[in-house]
C-alpha positions in Angstrom: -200.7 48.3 -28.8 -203.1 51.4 -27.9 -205.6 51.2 -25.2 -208.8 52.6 -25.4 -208.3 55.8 -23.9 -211.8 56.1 -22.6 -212.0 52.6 -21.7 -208.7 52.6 -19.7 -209.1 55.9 -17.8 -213.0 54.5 -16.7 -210.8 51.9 -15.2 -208.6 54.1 -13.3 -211.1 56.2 -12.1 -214.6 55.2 -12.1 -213.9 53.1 -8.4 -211.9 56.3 -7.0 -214.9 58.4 -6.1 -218.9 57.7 -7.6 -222.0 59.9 -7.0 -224.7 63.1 -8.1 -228.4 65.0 -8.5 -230.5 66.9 -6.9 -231.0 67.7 -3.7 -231.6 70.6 -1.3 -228.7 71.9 -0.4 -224.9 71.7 -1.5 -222.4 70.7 0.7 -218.6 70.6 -0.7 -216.9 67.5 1.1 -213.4 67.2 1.0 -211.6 63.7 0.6 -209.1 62.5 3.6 -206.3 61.2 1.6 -204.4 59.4 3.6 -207.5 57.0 4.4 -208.9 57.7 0.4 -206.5 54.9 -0.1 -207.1 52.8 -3.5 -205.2 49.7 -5.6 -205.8 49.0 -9.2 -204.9 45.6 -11.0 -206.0 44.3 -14.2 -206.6 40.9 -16.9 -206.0 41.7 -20.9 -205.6 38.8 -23.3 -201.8 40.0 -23.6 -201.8 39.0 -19.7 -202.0 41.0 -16.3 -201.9 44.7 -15.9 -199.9 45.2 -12.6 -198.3 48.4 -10.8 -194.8 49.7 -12.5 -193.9 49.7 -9.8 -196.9 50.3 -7.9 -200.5 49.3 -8.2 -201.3 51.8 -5.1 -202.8 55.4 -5.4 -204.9 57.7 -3.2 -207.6 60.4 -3.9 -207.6 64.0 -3.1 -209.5 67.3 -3.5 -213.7 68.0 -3.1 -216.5 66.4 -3.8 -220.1 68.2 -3.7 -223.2 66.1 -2.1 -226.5 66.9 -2.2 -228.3 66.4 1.0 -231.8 66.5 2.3 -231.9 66.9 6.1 -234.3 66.0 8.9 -234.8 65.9 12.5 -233.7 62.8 14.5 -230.7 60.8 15.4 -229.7 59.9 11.9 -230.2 63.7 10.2 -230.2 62.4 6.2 -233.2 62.0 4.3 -231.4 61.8 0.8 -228.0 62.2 -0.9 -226.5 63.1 -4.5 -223.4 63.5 -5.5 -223.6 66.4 -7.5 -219.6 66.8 -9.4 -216.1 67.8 -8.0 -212.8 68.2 -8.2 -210.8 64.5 -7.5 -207.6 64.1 -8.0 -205.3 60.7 -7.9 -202.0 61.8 -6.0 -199.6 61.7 -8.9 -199.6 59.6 -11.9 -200.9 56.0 -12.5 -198.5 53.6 -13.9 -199.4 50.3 -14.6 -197.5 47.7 -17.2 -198.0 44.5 -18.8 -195.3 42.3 -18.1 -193.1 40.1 -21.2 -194.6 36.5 -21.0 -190.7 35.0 -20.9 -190.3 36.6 -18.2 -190.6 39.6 -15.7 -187.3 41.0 -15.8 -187.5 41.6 -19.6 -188.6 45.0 -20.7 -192.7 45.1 -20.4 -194.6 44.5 -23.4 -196.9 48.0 -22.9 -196.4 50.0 -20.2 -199.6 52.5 -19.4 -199.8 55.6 -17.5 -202.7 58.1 -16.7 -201.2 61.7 -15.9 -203.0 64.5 -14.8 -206.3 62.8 -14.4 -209.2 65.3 -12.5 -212.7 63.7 -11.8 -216.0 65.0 -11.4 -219.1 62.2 -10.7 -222.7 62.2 -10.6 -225.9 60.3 -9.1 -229.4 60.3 -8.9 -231.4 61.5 -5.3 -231.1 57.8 -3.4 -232.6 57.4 0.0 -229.9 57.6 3.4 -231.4 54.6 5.5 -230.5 53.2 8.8 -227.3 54.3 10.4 -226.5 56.1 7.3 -226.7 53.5 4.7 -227.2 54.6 1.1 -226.2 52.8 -2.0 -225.4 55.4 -5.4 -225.5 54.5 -9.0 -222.9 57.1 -10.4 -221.7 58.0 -13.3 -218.0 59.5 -13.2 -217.0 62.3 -15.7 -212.9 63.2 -16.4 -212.6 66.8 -16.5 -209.0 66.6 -17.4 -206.0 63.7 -18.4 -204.4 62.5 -20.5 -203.8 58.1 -21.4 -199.8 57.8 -22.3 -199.4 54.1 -23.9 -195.9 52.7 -25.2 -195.7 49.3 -26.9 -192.1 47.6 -26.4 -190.1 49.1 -29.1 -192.7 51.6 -30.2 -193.6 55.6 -29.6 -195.8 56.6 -27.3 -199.1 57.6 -28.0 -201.7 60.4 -26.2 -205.0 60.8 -25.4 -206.9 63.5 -24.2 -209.5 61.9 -21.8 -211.3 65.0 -21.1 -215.1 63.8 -21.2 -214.6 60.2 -20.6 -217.7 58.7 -19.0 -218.6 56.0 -16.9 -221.6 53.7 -16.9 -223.5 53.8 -14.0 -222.1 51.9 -10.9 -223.3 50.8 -7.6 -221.6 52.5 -4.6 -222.6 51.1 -1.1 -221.3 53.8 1.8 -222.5 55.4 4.5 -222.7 59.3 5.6 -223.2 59.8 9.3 -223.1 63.0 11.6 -219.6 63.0 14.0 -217.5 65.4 16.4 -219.2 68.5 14.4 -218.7 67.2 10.7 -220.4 64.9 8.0 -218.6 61.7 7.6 -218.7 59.9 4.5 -217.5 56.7 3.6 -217.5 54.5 0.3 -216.3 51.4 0.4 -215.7 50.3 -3.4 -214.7 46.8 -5.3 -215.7 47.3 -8.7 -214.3 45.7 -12.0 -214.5 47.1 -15.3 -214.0 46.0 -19.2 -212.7 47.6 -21.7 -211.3 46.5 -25.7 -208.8 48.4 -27.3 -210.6 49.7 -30.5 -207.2 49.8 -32.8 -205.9 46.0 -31.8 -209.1 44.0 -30.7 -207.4 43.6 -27.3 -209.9 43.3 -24.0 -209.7 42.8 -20.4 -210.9 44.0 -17.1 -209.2 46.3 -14.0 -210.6 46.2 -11.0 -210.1 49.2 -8.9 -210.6 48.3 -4.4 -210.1 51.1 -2.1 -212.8 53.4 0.6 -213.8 56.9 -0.5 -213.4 58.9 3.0 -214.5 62.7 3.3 -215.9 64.8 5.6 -217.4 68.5 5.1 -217.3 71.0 8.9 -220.4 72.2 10.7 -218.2 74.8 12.1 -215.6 76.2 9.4 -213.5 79.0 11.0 -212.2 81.4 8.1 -211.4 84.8 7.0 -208.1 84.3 9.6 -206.0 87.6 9.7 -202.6 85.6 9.1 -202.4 87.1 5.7 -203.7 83.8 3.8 -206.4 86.0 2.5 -206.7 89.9 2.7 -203.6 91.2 4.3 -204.3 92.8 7.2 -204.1 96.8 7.8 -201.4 97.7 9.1 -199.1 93.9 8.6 -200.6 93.1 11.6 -200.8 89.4 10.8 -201.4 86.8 13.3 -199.4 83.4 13.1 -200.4 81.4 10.3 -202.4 77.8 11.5 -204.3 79.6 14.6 -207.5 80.5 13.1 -207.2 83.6 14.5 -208.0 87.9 13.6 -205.7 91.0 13.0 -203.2 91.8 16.0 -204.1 93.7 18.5 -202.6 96.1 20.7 -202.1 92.9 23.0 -199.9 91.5 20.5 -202.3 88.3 19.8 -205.5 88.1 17.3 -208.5 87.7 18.9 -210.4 84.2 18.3 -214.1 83.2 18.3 -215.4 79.8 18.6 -218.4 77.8 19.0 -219.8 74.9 21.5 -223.2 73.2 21.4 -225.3 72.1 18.8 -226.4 74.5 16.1 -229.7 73.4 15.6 -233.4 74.8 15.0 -235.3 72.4 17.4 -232.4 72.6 19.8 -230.4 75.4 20.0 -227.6 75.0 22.6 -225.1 77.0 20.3 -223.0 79.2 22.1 -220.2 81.9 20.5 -216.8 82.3 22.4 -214.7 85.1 21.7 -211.2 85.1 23.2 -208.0 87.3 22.8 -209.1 90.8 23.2 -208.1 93.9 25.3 -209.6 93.6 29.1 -212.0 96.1 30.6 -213.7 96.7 26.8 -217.1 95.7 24.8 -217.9 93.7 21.2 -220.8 92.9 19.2 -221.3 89.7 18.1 -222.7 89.6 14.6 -224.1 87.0 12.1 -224.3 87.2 7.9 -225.7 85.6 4.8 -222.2 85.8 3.0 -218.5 85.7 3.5 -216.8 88.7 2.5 -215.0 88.9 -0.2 -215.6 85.0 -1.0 -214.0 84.4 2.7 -210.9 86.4 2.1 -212.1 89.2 4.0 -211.9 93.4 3.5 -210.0 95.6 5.7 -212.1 97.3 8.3 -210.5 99.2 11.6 -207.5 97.5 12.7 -208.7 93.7 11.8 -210.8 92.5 8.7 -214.8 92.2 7.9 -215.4 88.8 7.4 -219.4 88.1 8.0 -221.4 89.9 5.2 -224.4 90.0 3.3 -227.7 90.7 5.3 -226.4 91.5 8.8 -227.9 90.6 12.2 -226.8 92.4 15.5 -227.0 89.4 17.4 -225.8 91.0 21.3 -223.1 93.7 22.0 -221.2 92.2 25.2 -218.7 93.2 27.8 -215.3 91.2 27.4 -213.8 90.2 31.1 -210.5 88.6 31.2 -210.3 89.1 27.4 -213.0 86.8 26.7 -216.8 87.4 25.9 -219.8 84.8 25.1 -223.3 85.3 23.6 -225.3 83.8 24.7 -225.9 83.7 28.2 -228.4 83.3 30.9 -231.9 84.8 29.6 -230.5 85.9 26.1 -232.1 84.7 23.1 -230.8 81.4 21.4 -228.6 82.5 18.5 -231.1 80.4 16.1 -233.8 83.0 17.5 -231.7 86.4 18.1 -230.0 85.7 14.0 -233.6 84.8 12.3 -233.0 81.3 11.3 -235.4 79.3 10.4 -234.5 77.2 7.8 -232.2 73.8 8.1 -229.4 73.3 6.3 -229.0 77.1 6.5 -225.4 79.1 6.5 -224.5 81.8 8.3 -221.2 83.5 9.1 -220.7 85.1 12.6 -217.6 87.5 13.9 -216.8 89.8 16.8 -216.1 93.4 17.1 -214.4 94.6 19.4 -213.1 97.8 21.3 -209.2 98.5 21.2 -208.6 102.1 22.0 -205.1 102.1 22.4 -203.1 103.6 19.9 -201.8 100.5 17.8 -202.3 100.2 14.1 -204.7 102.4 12.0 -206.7 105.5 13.7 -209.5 103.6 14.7 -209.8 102.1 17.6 -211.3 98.6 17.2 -210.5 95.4 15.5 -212.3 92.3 14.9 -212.0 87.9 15.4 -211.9 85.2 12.3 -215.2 84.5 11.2 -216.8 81.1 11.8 -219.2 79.7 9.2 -221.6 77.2 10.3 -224.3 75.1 8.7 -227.7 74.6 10.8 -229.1 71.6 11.5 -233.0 71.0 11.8 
Protein backbone atom coordinates (compact mmCIF):
# COMPACT_ATOMS: atom_id res chain seq x y z
CA UNK A 1 0.00 0.00 0.00
CA UNK A 2 1.40 3.67 -1.02
CA UNK A 3 0.23 6.74 0.73
CA UNK A 4 -0.29 9.78 -0.97
CA UNK A 5 2.87 11.42 -0.46
CA UNK A 6 1.46 14.88 -0.60
CA UNK A 7 -1.44 13.91 1.30
CA UNK A 8 0.50 12.17 4.12
CA UNK A 9 3.24 14.70 4.62
CA UNK A 10 0.15 17.72 4.87
CA UNK A 11 -0.75 15.57 7.74
CA UNK A 12 2.52 15.56 9.42
CA UNK A 13 3.16 19.03 8.96
CA UNK A 14 0.44 21.28 8.19
CA UNK A 15 -0.52 21.52 12.30
CA UNK A 16 3.39 21.87 13.22
CA UNK A 17 3.70 25.54 12.38
CA UNK A 18 0.81 27.75 9.96
CA UNK A 19 1.14 31.40 8.77
CA UNK A 20 2.33 34.42 5.96
CA UNK A 21 1.96 37.97 3.75
CA UNK A 22 2.60 41.19 3.88
CA UNK A 23 3.39 43.33 6.25
CA UNK A 24 5.79 46.07 7.30
CA UNK A 25 8.48 44.74 8.58
CA UNK A 26 10.16 41.21 8.94
CA UNK A 27 10.94 39.78 12.02
CA UNK A 28 12.69 36.17 12.01
CA UNK A 29 11.18 34.30 15.18
CA UNK A 30 12.71 31.34 16.34
CA UNK A 31 10.70 28.15 17.64
CA UNK A 32 11.35 27.09 21.49
CA UNK A 33 11.51 23.41 21.05
CA UNK A 34 11.23 22.04 24.08
CA UNK A 35 7.67 23.78 24.51
CA UNK A 36 7.06 23.47 20.30
CA UNK A 37 5.86 20.06 21.59
CA UNK A 38 3.32 18.17 19.00
CA UNK A 39 1.49 14.40 18.75
CA UNK A 40 0.21 13.04 15.58
CA UNK A 41 -2.42 10.09 15.34
CA UNK A 42 -4.50 8.93 12.56
CA UNK A 43 -7.92 6.75 11.09
CA UNK A 44 -7.41 4.86 7.44
CA UNK A 45 -9.98 2.29 6.38
CA UNK A 46 -6.98 -0.28 6.99
CA UNK A 47 -7.38 0.88 10.75
CA UNK A 48 -5.39 3.42 13.05
CA UNK A 49 -2.22 5.15 12.31
CA UNK A 50 -0.30 5.22 15.72
CA UNK A 51 3.45 6.10 16.73
CA UNK A 52 6.17 3.19 15.95
CA UNK A 53 6.91 3.65 18.69
CA UNK A 54 6.08 7.06 19.19
CA UNK A 55 3.35 9.46 18.08
CA UNK A 56 5.41 12.48 19.75
CA UNK A 57 7.54 15.07 17.86
CA UNK A 58 8.69 18.69 18.39
CA UNK A 59 9.47 21.62 16.05
CA UNK A 60 12.57 23.56 15.60
CA UNK A 61 14.32 26.26 13.57
CA UNK A 62 12.75 30.06 12.27
CA UNK A 63 9.89 31.29 11.32
CA UNK A 64 9.54 34.97 9.63
CA UNK A 65 6.32 37.14 10.73
CA UNK A 66 5.28 40.08 9.34
CA UNK A 67 4.23 42.69 11.74
CA UNK A 68 2.66 46.09 11.79
CA UNK A 69 3.36 48.01 15.02
CA UNK A 70 1.69 50.74 16.96
CA UNK A 71 1.75 52.71 20.10
CA UNK A 72 -0.05 51.41 23.23
CA UNK A 73 -0.03 48.52 25.64
CA UNK A 74 -0.65 45.84 23.08
CA UNK A 75 2.01 47.11 20.21
CA UNK A 76 0.51 44.81 17.04
CA UNK A 77 -1.61 46.19 14.57
CA UNK A 78 -1.26 43.14 12.10
CA UNK A 79 0.66 39.86 11.48
CA UNK A 80 1.74 37.46 8.55
CA UNK A 81 3.61 34.78 8.53
CA UNK A 82 5.79 35.25 5.75
CA UNK A 83 7.93 31.44 5.21
CA UNK A 84 10.76 29.72 7.26
CA UNK A 85 12.81 27.16 8.00
CA UNK A 86 10.83 24.34 10.40
CA UNK A 87 12.17 21.40 11.13
CA UNK A 88 10.44 18.24 13.11
CA UNK A 89 13.35 16.95 15.52
CA UNK A 90 14.20 13.66 13.72
CA UNK A 91 12.03 11.51 11.71
CA UNK A 92 8.26 10.73 11.95
CA UNK A 93 7.37 7.15 12.30
CA UNK A 94 3.96 6.13 12.38
CA UNK A 95 2.50 2.40 11.49
CA UNK A 96 -0.65 0.74 11.00
CA UNK A 97 -0.99 -2.03 13.24
CA UNK A 98 -2.05 -6.12 11.85
CA UNK A 99 -5.88 -6.36 12.71
CA UNK A 100 -5.12 -10.09 14.55
CA UNK A 101 -3.18 -8.50 16.56
CA UNK A 102 -0.57 -5.88 17.68
CA UNK A 103 2.30 -7.90 18.28
CA UNK A 104 2.28 -9.23 14.59
CA UNK A 105 4.43 -7.37 12.15
CA UNK A 106 2.47 -3.91 11.07
CA UNK A 107 0.58 -4.06 8.08
CA UNK A 108 2.45 -0.50 6.59
CA UNK A 109 4.63 1.20 8.49
CA UNK A 110 5.16 5.09 7.41
CA UNK A 111 7.88 7.43 8.01
CA UNK A 112 8.63 11.15 6.93
CA UNK A 113 12.52 11.92 6.95
CA UNK A 114 14.09 14.98 6.50
CA UNK A 115 10.96 17.07 6.29
CA UNK A 116 11.77 21.20 6.22
CA UNK A 117 8.65 23.60 6.27
CA UNK A 118 8.05 26.92 5.21
CA UNK A 119 4.17 28.49 5.70
CA UNK A 120 2.31 31.36 4.65
CA UNK A 121 -0.83 33.76 5.52
CA UNK A 122 -2.62 36.60 4.59
CA UNK A 123 -2.26 40.23 6.80
CA UNK A 124 -4.93 39.27 9.75
CA UNK A 125 -5.67 41.77 12.41
CA UNK A 126 -3.77 41.24 16.20
CA UNK A 127 -6.77 42.10 18.58
CA UNK A 128 -7.12 42.23 22.31
CA UNK A 129 -4.33 40.83 24.38
CA UNK A 130 -2.74 39.65 21.28
CA UNK A 131 -5.36 37.53 19.79
CA UNK A 132 -5.12 36.78 16.03
CA UNK A 133 -6.42 33.92 14.21
CA UNK A 134 -4.29 32.89 10.57
CA UNK A 135 -5.51 30.99 7.63
CA UNK A 136 -2.10 29.46 6.41
CA UNK A 137 -1.03 27.58 3.88
CA UNK A 138 2.17 25.37 4.70
CA UNK A 139 4.75 24.66 1.93
CA UNK A 140 7.56 21.49 2.25
CA UNK A 141 10.76 22.75 1.12
CA UNK A 142 12.44 19.43 1.51
CA UNK A 143 11.35 15.41 2.52
CA UNK A 144 11.00 12.70 1.62
CA UNK A 145 7.45 9.96 2.44
CA UNK A 146 9.16 6.28 2.99
CA UNK A 147 6.12 3.68 2.85
CA UNK A 148 6.62 -0.27 3.36
CA UNK A 149 3.66 -2.65 3.00
CA UNK A 150 4.16 -5.95 5.08
CA UNK A 151 6.18 -8.04 2.88
CA UNK A 152 6.76 -5.50 0.29
CA UNK A 153 9.71 -2.75 -0.77
CA UNK A 154 9.68 0.43 0.23
CA UNK A 155 8.75 3.14 -1.80
CA UNK A 156 9.98 7.15 -1.94
CA UNK A 157 8.71 10.27 -2.40
CA UNK A 158 10.07 13.41 -2.81
CA UNK A 159 7.63 15.92 -1.00
CA UNK A 160 9.35 18.94 -2.01
CA UNK A 161 6.37 21.41 -2.94
CA UNK A 162 3.68 19.76 -1.00
CA UNK A 163 0.98 22.26 -0.08
CA UNK A 164 -1.55 22.66 2.31
CA UNK A 165 -5.02 24.03 2.10
CA UNK A 166 -5.58 26.93 4.07
CA UNK A 167 -6.07 26.34 7.90
CA UNK A 168 -7.26 28.29 10.75
CA UNK A 169 -4.56 29.01 13.46
CA UNK A 170 -5.86 30.70 16.70
CA UNK A 171 -2.62 32.09 18.86
CA UNK A 172 -1.61 34.94 20.30
CA UNK A 173 1.78 37.25 19.92
CA UNK A 174 2.32 39.51 22.93
CA UNK A 175 5.36 41.79 23.95
CA UNK A 176 7.53 40.14 27.28
CA UNK A 177 10.92 40.56 29.27
CA UNK A 178 12.34 42.38 25.97
CA UNK A 179 11.12 39.77 23.25
CA UNK A 180 7.93 38.90 21.01
CA UNK A 181 6.16 35.92 22.28
CA UNK A 182 4.20 33.82 20.08
CA UNK A 183 2.02 31.19 20.71
CA UNK A 184 -0.23 28.80 18.52
CA UNK A 185 -2.18 26.55 19.99
CA UNK A 186 -3.24 23.89 17.13
CA UNK A 187 -5.92 20.80 16.91
CA UNK A 188 -6.36 20.30 13.39
CA UNK A 189 -7.34 17.05 11.44
CA UNK A 190 -6.68 16.41 7.97
CA UNK A 191 -7.83 13.74 5.05
CA UNK A 192 -6.12 12.32 2.68
CA UNK A 193 -6.71 8.99 -0.03
CA UNK A 194 -4.03 7.12 -1.29
CA UNK A 195 -4.25 7.66 -5.15
CA UNK A 196 -2.69 4.03 -6.12
CA UNK A 197 -5.08 1.85 -3.54
CA UNK A 198 -8.31 4.00 -2.96
CA UNK A 199 -7.35 3.92 0.73
CA UNK A 200 -8.54 7.31 2.94
CA UNK A 201 -8.38 8.50 6.32
CA UNK A 202 -7.62 11.46 8.53
CA UNK A 203 -4.45 12.38 11.07
CA UNK A 204 -4.95 14.80 13.35
CA UNK A 205 -1.92 16.61 14.36
CA UNK A 206 -2.35 18.61 18.52
CA UNK A 207 0.49 20.43 19.82
CA UNK A 208 1.38 24.71 20.58
CA UNK A 209 3.69 26.60 18.18
CA UNK A 210 5.98 28.56 20.76
CA UNK A 211 8.67 31.27 19.50
CA UNK A 212 9.96 34.33 20.37
CA UNK A 213 12.22 36.88 18.25
CA UNK A 214 14.87 39.48 20.89
CA UNK A 215 14.41 43.28 21.09
CA UNK A 216 17.90 43.25 22.12
CA UNK A 217 20.17 40.66 20.16
CA UNK A 218 23.81 40.84 21.40
CA UNK A 219 26.22 39.54 18.39
CA UNK A 220 29.34 39.94 16.57
CA UNK A 221 31.01 38.25 20.10
CA UNK A 222 34.85 38.08 19.77
CA UNK A 223 34.84 34.22 21.03
CA UNK A 224 35.79 33.24 17.55
CA UNK A 225 32.13 32.03 16.54
CA UNK A 226 32.42 34.51 13.80
CA UNK A 227 35.58 36.51 12.61
CA UNK A 228 38.49 35.30 14.62
CA UNK A 229 39.83 37.82 16.50
CA UNK A 230 43.40 39.72 15.75
CA UNK A 231 45.73 38.44 17.47
CA UNK A 232 43.65 34.86 18.98
CA UNK A 233 42.57 37.03 21.46
CA UNK A 234 39.22 35.17 21.91
CA UNK A 235 37.02 35.70 24.79
CA UNK A 236 35.20 32.57 26.27
CA UNK A 237 32.63 31.27 24.10
CA UNK A 238 28.73 31.83 25.74
CA UNK A 239 29.59 35.45 27.33
CA UNK A 240 28.47 37.66 24.69
CA UNK A 241 31.42 39.42 24.94
CA UNK A 242 34.49 41.52 22.57
CA UNK A 243 38.31 40.72 21.77
CA UNK A 244 40.62 40.37 24.93
CA UNK A 245 41.99 43.05 26.26
CA UNK A 246 45.05 43.89 27.91
CA UNK A 247 42.91 43.15 31.19
CA UNK A 248 42.60 39.73 30.10
CA UNK A 249 38.60 39.95 29.75
CA UNK A 250 36.45 41.23 26.62
CA UNK A 251 34.71 44.10 27.12
CA UNK A 252 30.71 43.85 27.14
CA UNK A 253 27.86 46.39 26.31
CA UNK A 254 24.36 46.03 27.22
CA UNK A 255 21.19 47.69 27.29
CA UNK A 256 18.25 48.70 29.98
CA UNK A 257 15.03 50.59 29.35
CA UNK A 258 12.76 50.69 26.75
CA UNK A 259 13.88 51.31 23.17
CA UNK A 260 11.14 53.24 22.00
CA UNK A 261 10.35 56.48 19.81
CA UNK A 262 7.51 58.01 22.13
CA UNK A 263 9.55 56.84 25.19
CA UNK A 264 13.02 56.62 25.05
CA UNK A 265 14.43 55.36 28.41
CA UNK A 266 17.16 53.28 26.54
CA UNK A 267 20.28 53.27 28.08
CA UNK A 268 23.89 51.62 26.69
CA UNK A 269 26.20 49.91 29.37
CA UNK A 270 29.60 49.20 28.49
CA UNK A 271 31.65 47.01 30.94
CA UNK A 272 35.07 45.27 30.90
CA UNK A 273 37.50 47.85 29.76
CA UNK A 274 40.93 49.31 30.94
CA UNK A 275 40.29 51.97 33.97
CA UNK A 276 41.32 55.62 33.77
CA UNK A 277 40.50 55.62 29.60
CA UNK A 278 37.63 56.92 27.07
CA UNK A 279 35.13 55.16 24.21
CA UNK A 280 32.69 56.21 21.80
CA UNK A 281 29.57 54.74 21.65
CA UNK A 282 28.40 54.22 18.12
CA UNK A 283 25.14 53.12 16.27
CA UNK A 284 24.73 51.48 12.48
CA UNK A 285 22.20 50.59 9.80
CA UNK A 286 24.06 47.11 9.19
CA UNK A 287 25.91 44.35 10.87
CA UNK A 288 29.27 43.93 9.59
CA UNK A 289 30.04 41.38 7.69
CA UNK A 290 26.36 39.77 8.02
CA UNK A 291 27.09 39.87 12.03
CA UNK A 292 30.41 38.12 11.88
CA UNK A 293 32.35 41.07 12.28
CA UNK A 294 35.94 42.42 10.52
CA UNK A 295 39.00 42.84 12.35
CA UNK A 296 39.68 46.47 13.45
CA UNK A 297 42.53 47.43 16.33
CA UNK A 298 42.80 44.83 18.76
CA UNK A 299 38.82 43.74 18.78
CA UNK A 300 36.33 43.48 15.85
CA UNK A 301 33.89 46.14 13.94
CA UNK A 302 30.67 44.99 14.32
CA UNK A 303 28.01 48.06 13.82
CA UNK A 304 28.20 49.21 10.11
CA UNK A 305 26.49 50.74 7.38
CA UNK A 306 25.61 54.56 7.93
CA UNK A 307 27.32 55.39 11.16
CA UNK A 308 26.24 57.69 14.01
CA UNK A 309 28.65 59.11 16.74
CA UNK A 310 26.30 58.82 19.35
CA UNK A 311 28.74 60.21 22.62
CA UNK A 312 32.49 59.62 23.30
CA UNK A 313 32.52 58.85 27.22
CA UNK A 314 35.04 58.45 30.03
CA UNK A 315 35.13 54.76 31.40
CA UNK A 316 35.51 54.74 35.45
CA UNK A 317 35.87 51.57 37.18
CA UNK A 318 35.93 49.86 33.67
CA UNK A 319 32.46 50.77 32.96
CA UNK A 320 30.96 53.63 30.87
CA UNK A 321 27.11 54.54 30.02
CA UNK A 322 25.49 56.85 27.30
CA UNK A 323 23.25 58.29 28.18
CA UNK A 324 23.31 60.27 31.08
CA UNK A 325 22.01 63.20 32.85
CA UNK A 326 21.23 66.01 30.11
CA UNK A 327 22.48 63.87 27.03
CA UNK A 328 20.27 63.28 24.28
CA UNK A 329 17.99 60.07 24.22
CA UNK A 330 19.71 57.54 22.00
CA UNK A 331 16.42 57.59 19.77
CA UNK A 332 17.33 61.46 19.24
CA UNK A 333 21.29 61.51 19.40
CA UNK A 334 21.16 58.08 16.48
CA UNK A 335 18.32 59.80 14.19
CA UNK A 336 15.59 57.36 14.53
CA UNK A 337 12.55 58.00 13.68
CA UNK A 338 10.86 55.23 12.30
CA UNK A 339 9.28 52.03 14.44
CA UNK A 340 10.10 48.88 13.91
CA UNK A 341 13.56 50.32 12.94
CA UNK A 342 17.08 48.32 13.49
CA UNK A 343 20.06 49.58 14.52
CA UNK A 344 23.41 48.03 15.76
CA UNK A 345 25.35 49.87 18.46
CA UNK A 346 29.12 49.03 19.85
CA UNK A 347 31.85 50.67 21.96
CA UNK A 348 35.33 51.73 21.23
CA UNK A 349 37.48 51.90 23.49
CA UNK A 350 41.08 53.08 24.55
CA UNK A 351 43.75 50.33 25.48
CA UNK A 352 47.18 51.73 25.19
CA UNK A 353 49.08 49.17 26.73
CA UNK A 354 51.03 47.14 24.61
CA UNK A 355 48.90 43.83 24.22
CA UNK A 356 47.91 42.46 20.86
CA UNK A 357 48.28 44.43 17.49
CA UNK A 358 50.07 48.02 17.36
CA UNK A 359 47.10 49.85 17.97
CA UNK A 360 45.99 50.76 20.92
CA UNK A 361 42.20 50.27 21.20
CA UNK A 362 39.78 47.51 21.04
CA UNK A 363 36.13 47.37 20.87
CA UNK A 364 32.60 45.40 22.84
CA UNK A 365 30.08 42.81 20.95
CA UNK A 366 27.56 44.60 19.22
CA UNK A 367 23.96 44.68 20.32
CA UNK A 368 21.20 44.80 17.66
CA UNK A 369 17.94 46.21 18.72
CA UNK A 370 14.58 46.72 17.09
CA UNK A 371 12.63 50.06 18.00
CA UNK A 372 9.46 50.21 19.20
CA UNK A 373 6.92 53.11 18.43
Amino acid sequence: MHFGARSLVLACALGAFSLSAQAQTTFTFRLNQAQSSFTFSGMTTLGPIVGNPSNHFQLLGTQNVDLVLQSGAQPFSTLAFTGGNVQTNGSLHGRINNPISPILPPLVTVDVNNLVLSTDSPVTSVGAGGAFTANATLTALAGQLVVTPIGGLPSTTDLTGSMGNPTAIMGTIVMSGGAFHLSGPVNTTFMFTDPGSGQSGTITLVGTIVADWSLVQSYCAGDGTGTACPCGNNSPVGQGRGCLNSTGVGAQLTATGNASIASDTLVLHGAGMPMASTGLFFQGTAQTSGGAGAAFGDGLRCAGGTVVRLATKPIAAGASAYPAAGDPAVSVKGGVTSAASTRGYQFWYRNSAAFCTASTFNLTNGLWLTWLP
